[in-house]
N, C-alpha and C positions, 0 to 999 in steps of 0.2 A: 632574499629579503633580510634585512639587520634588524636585529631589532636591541635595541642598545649596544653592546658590545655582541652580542649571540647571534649568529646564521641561523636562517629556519630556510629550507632548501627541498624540493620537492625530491621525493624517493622516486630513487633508480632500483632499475632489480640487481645491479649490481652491489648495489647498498645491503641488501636483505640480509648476506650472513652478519652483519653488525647491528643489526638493529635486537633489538632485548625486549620482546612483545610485554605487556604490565600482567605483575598477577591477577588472574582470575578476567586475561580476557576469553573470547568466544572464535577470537583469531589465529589461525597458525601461518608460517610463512609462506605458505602454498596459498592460501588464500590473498592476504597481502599482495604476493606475486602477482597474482590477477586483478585484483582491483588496479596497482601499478599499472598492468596492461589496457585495462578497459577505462581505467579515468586518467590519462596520462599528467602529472603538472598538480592532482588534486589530494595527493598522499603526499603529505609534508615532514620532516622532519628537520632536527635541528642536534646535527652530528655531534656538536661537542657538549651535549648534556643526553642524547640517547631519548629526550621526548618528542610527542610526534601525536599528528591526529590522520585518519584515516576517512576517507571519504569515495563516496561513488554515485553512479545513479541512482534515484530513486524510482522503485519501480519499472524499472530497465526507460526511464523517464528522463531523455538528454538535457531538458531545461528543467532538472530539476535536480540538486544534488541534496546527499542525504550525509548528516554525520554519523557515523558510524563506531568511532570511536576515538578520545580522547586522552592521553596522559594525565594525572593532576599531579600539578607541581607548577614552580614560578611560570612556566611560559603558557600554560593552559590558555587564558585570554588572547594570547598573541599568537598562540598557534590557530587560533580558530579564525582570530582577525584576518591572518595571511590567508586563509583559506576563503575564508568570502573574498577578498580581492582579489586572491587567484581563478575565484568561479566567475567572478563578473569579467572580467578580462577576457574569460573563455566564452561570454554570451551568455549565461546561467542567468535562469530569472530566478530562483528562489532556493534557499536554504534551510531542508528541516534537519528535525531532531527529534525522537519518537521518545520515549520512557516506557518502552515496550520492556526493554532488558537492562537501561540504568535511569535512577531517577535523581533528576536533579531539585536545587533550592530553586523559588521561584524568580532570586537575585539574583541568579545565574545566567539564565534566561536575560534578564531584564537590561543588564548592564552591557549584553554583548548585541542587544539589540533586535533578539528573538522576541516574538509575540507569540500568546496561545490562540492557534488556528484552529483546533477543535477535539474536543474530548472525543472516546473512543468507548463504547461500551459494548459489556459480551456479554452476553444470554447463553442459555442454553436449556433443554430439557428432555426428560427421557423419555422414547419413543415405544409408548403402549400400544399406538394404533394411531392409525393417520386416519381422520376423517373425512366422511364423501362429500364431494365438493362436485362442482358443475364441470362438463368435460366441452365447452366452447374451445377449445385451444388445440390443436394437434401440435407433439412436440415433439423434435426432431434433434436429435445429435450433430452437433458440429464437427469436423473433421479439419485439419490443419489444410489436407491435399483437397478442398473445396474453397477455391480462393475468390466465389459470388458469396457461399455461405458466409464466411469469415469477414469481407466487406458489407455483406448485413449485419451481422454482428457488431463488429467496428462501428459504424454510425448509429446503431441500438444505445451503444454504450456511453459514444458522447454525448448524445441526444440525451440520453437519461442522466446522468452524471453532471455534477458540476468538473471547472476545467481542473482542477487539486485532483479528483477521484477518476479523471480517464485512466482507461488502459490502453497504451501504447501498443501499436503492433508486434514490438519486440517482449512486451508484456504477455499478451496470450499467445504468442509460440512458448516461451518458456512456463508457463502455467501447461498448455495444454499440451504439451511434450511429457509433462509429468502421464505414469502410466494410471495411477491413481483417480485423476481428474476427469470429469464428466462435462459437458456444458451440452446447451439443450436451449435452441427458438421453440419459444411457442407461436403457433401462427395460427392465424383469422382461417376460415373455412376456405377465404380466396387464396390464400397465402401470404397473406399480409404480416410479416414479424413486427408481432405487438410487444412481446417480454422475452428475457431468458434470463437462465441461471446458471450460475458455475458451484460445481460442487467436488468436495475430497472426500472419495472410500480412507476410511483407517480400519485400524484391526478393534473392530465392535463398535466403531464408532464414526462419526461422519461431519463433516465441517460442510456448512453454506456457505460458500466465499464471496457469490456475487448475487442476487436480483437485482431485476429492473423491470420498469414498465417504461417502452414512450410515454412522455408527456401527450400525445395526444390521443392517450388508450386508457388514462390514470384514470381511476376512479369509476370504473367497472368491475370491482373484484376482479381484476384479472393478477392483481401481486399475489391474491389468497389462494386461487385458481394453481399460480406456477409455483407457491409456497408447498401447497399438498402434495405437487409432482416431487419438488425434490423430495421432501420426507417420503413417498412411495420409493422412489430409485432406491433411496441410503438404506431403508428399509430391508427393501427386496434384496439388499448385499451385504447383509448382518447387522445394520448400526441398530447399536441397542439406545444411543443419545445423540442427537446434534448441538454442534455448537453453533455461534454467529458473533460476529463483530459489528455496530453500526455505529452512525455518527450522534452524539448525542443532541446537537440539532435538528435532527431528522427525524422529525414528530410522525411523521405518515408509515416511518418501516419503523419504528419503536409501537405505535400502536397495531401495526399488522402482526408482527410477532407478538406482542403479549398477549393479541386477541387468539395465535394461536396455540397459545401456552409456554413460548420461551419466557424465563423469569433469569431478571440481573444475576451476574456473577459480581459485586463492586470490587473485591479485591483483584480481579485482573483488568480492572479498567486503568486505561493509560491514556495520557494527552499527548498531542502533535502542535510542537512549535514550529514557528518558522520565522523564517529574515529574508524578507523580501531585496531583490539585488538589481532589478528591476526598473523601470518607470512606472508608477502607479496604474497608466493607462493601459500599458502594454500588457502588463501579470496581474495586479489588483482587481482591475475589473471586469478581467476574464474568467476568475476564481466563480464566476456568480454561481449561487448558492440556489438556483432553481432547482438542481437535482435531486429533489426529494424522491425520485423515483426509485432510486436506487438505494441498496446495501452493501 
């Protein structure tokens, strides 16, 4: 791709001893190296000025690329420009960008054609005691080597989720490959999986990475129900605080956690852009936002 007199050219791993990563990124060449491998065509660079933007899956999520990292200097706009062209090319419906670890101006965003897809807000609180709550639920540990469990799981999670927040198959193996990581059906007396959650042990402390309830279980205290199970787990394996992430849309898990005492962090709250690359019909309106069920 030219872009005035300037090459911008997708990195090869052959390229890698010549590329000059920017100060203060979060990337070293070994990682690079791999993104090269797993997103081929979508880590660009532009050889005779050493700038370059970085990209890959999102969420080990194949229609979905993520920016990752950018150069700033003359080609920044154009390096990103090639980059959405090169994702639609490859079939890519959508293009974000997180401010999770850089934050941009909102004309930055704006001019390249990014929109804000949804604010991101973390809670957390410390864990005195977990209060008793109804035991409707028996809940059970997921195992990767249980492949009826894991396809219950899997349609739990579409079902509860709008299509932005699935987990990919290739998502909960490397989630639940971690040795850290717990996940847990809770199921109806018949057997029926109505919720589950995924949760991270750390040292004193414990992340809730996922709830859900089916939509057609919602609104039986059963979120509050699988909420107590995990704070019991993290509990039971030292956490002295949980944390959580949710979507600032998502009135129904913003008011379940505050009813159970998490309270906002604002300063680590971060937005998620995106550039749809897409047809409206085919990614727009599969994005639907029914999934309140989930965090």
């Amino acid at each position: 791709m030219m872009v005035g007199s300037t090459l911008i050219v997708p990195l090869e791993p052959e390229d890698l001893p010549r590329l000059r990563l920017k100060w203060g990124t979060r990337y070293g060449l070994r990682d690079v190296a791999h993104l090269v491998r797993e997103a081929p065509g979508l880590c660009l660079w532009a050889p005779t000025t050493g700038e370059y933007v970085l990209a890959g899956p999102w969420r080990h999520r194949e229609e979905i690329v993520a920016l990752l990292e950018v150069t700033t200097g003359n080609l920044t706009d154009q390096l990103i420009e090639s980059l959405a062209r090169a994702a639609t090319e490859q079939g890519k419906q959508l293009l974000v960008a997180t401010e999770q670890e850089e934050r941009r101006s909102g004309s930055f965003y704006q001019r390249l054609g990014f929109e804000l897809i949804e604010e991101i807000l973390v809670y957390e609180m410390v864990l005195y005691s977990t209060p008793p709550g109804p035991a409707r639920l028996r809940f059970e540990r997921v195992v990767l080597e249980d492949p009826f469990a894991m396809g219950e799981l899997l349609d739990l999670d579409h079902d509860a989720f709008a299509w932005l927040w699935w987990n990919s198959e290739q998502e909960f193996d490397a989630y639940m490959s971690d040795p850290r990581v717990d996940v847990y059906l809770g199921r109806e007396r018949d057997g029926t999986p109505v919720s589950y959650v995924g949760i991270t042990r750390l040292r004193g402390w414990g992340h809730l990475d996922r709830l859900a309830v089916a939509p057609a279980f919602q609104g039986r205290g059963y979120g509050y129900e699988s909420l107590i199970w995990a704070a019991q787990v993290l509990a039971a394996r030292g956490a002295h605080r949980i944390a959580l992430s949710t979507q600032a849309s998502n009135q129904r898990s913003r008011q379940l956690y505050e009813r159970f005492g998490f309270r906002r962090i604002p300063e680590l709250d971060y937005r998620l852009y995106g550039r749809w690359l897409a047809d409206p019909i085919e990614a727009w309106d599969r994005r639907s936002w029914r999934g309140n069920g989930g965090a």
